[in-house]
C-alpha positions as CSV (number, residue, x, y, z in Angstrom):
1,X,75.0,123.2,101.3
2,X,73.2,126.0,99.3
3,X,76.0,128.2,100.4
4,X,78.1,125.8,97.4
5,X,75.5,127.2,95.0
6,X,76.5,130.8,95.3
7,X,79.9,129.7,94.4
8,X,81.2,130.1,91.1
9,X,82.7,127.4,88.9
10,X,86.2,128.8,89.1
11,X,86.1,128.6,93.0
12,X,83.9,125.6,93.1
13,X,87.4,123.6,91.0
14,X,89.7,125.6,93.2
15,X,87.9,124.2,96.7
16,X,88.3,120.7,94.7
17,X,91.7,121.2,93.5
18,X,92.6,122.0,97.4
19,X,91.1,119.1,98.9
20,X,92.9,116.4,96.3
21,X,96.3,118.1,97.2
22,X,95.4,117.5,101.0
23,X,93.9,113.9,100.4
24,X,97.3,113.4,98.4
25,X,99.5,115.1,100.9
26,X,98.2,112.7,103.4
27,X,98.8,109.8,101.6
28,X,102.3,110.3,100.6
29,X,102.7,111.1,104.2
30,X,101.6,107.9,105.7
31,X,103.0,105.7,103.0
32,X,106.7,107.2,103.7
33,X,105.8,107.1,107.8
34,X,104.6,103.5,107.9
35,X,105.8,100.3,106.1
36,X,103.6,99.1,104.0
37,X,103.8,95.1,103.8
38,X,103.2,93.6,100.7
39,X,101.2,90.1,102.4
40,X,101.6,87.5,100.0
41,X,98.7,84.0,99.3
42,X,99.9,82.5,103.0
43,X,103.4,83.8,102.9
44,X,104.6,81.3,100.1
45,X,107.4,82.9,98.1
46,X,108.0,81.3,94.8
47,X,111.7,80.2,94.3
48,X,111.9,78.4,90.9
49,X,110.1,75.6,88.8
50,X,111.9,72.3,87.6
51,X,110.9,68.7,86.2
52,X,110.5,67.7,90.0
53,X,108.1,70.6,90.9
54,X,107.1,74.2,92.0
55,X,109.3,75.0,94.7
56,X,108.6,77.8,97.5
57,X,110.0,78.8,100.5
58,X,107.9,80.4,103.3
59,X,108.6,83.9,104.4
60,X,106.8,84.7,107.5
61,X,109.0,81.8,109.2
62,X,112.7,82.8,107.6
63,X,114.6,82.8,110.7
64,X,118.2,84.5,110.3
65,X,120.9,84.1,112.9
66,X,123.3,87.0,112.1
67,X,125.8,86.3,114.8
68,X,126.2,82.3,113.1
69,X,125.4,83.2,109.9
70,X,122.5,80.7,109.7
71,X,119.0,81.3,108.5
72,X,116.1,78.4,109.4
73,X,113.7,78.3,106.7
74,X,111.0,75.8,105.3
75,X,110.6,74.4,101.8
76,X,107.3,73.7,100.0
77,X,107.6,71.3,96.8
78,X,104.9,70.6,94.7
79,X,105.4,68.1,92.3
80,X,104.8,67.5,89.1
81,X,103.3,64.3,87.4
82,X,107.4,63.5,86.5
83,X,108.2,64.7,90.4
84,X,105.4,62.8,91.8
85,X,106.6,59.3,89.9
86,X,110.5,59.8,90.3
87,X,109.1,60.1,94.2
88,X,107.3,56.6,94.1
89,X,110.2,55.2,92.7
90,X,112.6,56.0,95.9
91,X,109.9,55.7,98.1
92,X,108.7,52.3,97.4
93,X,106.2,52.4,100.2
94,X,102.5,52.5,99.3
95,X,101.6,55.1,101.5
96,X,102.9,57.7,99.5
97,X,101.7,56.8,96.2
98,X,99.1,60.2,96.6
99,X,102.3,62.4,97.0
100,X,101.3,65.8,96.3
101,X,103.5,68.3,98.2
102,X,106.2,67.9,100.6
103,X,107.8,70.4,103.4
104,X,111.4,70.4,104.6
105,X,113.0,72.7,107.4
106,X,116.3,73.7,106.2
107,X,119.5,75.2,108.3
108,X,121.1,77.7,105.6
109,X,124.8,78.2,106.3
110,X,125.0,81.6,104.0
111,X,129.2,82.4,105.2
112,X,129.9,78.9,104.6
113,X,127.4,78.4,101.8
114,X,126.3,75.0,102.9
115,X,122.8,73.6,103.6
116,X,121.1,70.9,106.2
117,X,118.4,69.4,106.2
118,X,116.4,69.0,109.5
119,X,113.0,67.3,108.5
120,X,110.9,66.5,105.8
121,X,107.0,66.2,105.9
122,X,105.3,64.5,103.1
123,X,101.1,65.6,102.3
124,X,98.5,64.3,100.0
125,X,96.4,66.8,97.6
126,X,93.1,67.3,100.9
127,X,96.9,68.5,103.2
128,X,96.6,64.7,104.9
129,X,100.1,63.6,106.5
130,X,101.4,60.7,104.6
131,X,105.0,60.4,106.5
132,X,107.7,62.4,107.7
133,X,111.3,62.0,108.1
134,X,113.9,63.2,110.5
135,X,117.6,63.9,108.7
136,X,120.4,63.5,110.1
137,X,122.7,63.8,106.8
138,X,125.6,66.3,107.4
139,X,125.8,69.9,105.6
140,X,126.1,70.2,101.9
141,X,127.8,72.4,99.8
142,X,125.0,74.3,96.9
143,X,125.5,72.9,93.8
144,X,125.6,75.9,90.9
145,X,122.6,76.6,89.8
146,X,120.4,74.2,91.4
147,X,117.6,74.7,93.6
148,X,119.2,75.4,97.1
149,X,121.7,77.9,95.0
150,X,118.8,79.6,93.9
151,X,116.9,79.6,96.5
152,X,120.3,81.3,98.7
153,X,119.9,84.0,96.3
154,X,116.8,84.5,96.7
155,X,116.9,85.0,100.5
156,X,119.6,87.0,100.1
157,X,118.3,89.3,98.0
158,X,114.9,89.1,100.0
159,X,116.3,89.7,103.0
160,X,119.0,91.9,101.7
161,X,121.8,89.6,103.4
162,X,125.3,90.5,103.0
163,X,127.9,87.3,102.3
């Protein structure tokens, strides 16, 4: 330590100068060794916004069957005030008249550019399970720029999927 106080300015910046390139060297080193994951708020990927609600799909459960050409993947909606009454309206059951956010599992046919849906779950704001549904309705064909279109894109992009 008093050794450093022999040292003159000029070497004392050099010695500094030498140690930032290391530190730097080693960064750049383990950023282009190991992937760095960007973790996002409990793997909810934003897809788009509309009068119905905020709708996400969630990435640490996108499942994509190369071989079929089918990717599994759940949808979060939360709905807006108009979202929330156009729901009460269709679903005339009291139950849900706290609707906050629903989730549905998806099959994605990406060759065929189709969709199915599996299940829906239905949740008030406190996450409380207001009622579910099993679907049984067959595959349909993505609309142009609606929702499931949009969210195909974005999965594709995501996940870098070729068509």
């Amino acid at each position: 330590m008093f050794a450093l106080e022999k040292l003159t300015v000029k070497t004392k910046i050099i010695i500094v100068s030498v140690i930032a390139i290391i530190v730097s060297l080693g960064i750049v080193y383990i950023r282009n060794t190991h992937p760095i994951t960007v973790v996002k708020i409990d793997d909810w990927v934003f897809i788009t916004r509309n009068d119905e609600g905020n709708w996400y799909y969630k990435a640490n459960l996108v499942n994509i069957d190369d071989h079929n050409h089918i990717i599994t993947v759940w949808i979060k909606i939360v709905y807006t005030d108009i979202g929330k009454q156009d729901f009460i309206k269709t679903h005339k059951e009291d139950k849900y008249k706290d609707i906050y956010r629903s989730l549905s599992l998806v099959l994605i046919d990406y060759q065929k550019m189709n969709y199915h849906g599996k299940k829906v779950v239905y949740y008030n704001n406190s996450g409380d399970i207001l009622g579910s549904d099993e679907l049984s309705v067959k595959s349909r064909e993505f609309l142009p720029k609606s929702v499931g279109d949009k969210l195909l894109i974005k999965i594709l992009e995501d996940y870098n999927i070729k068509r």
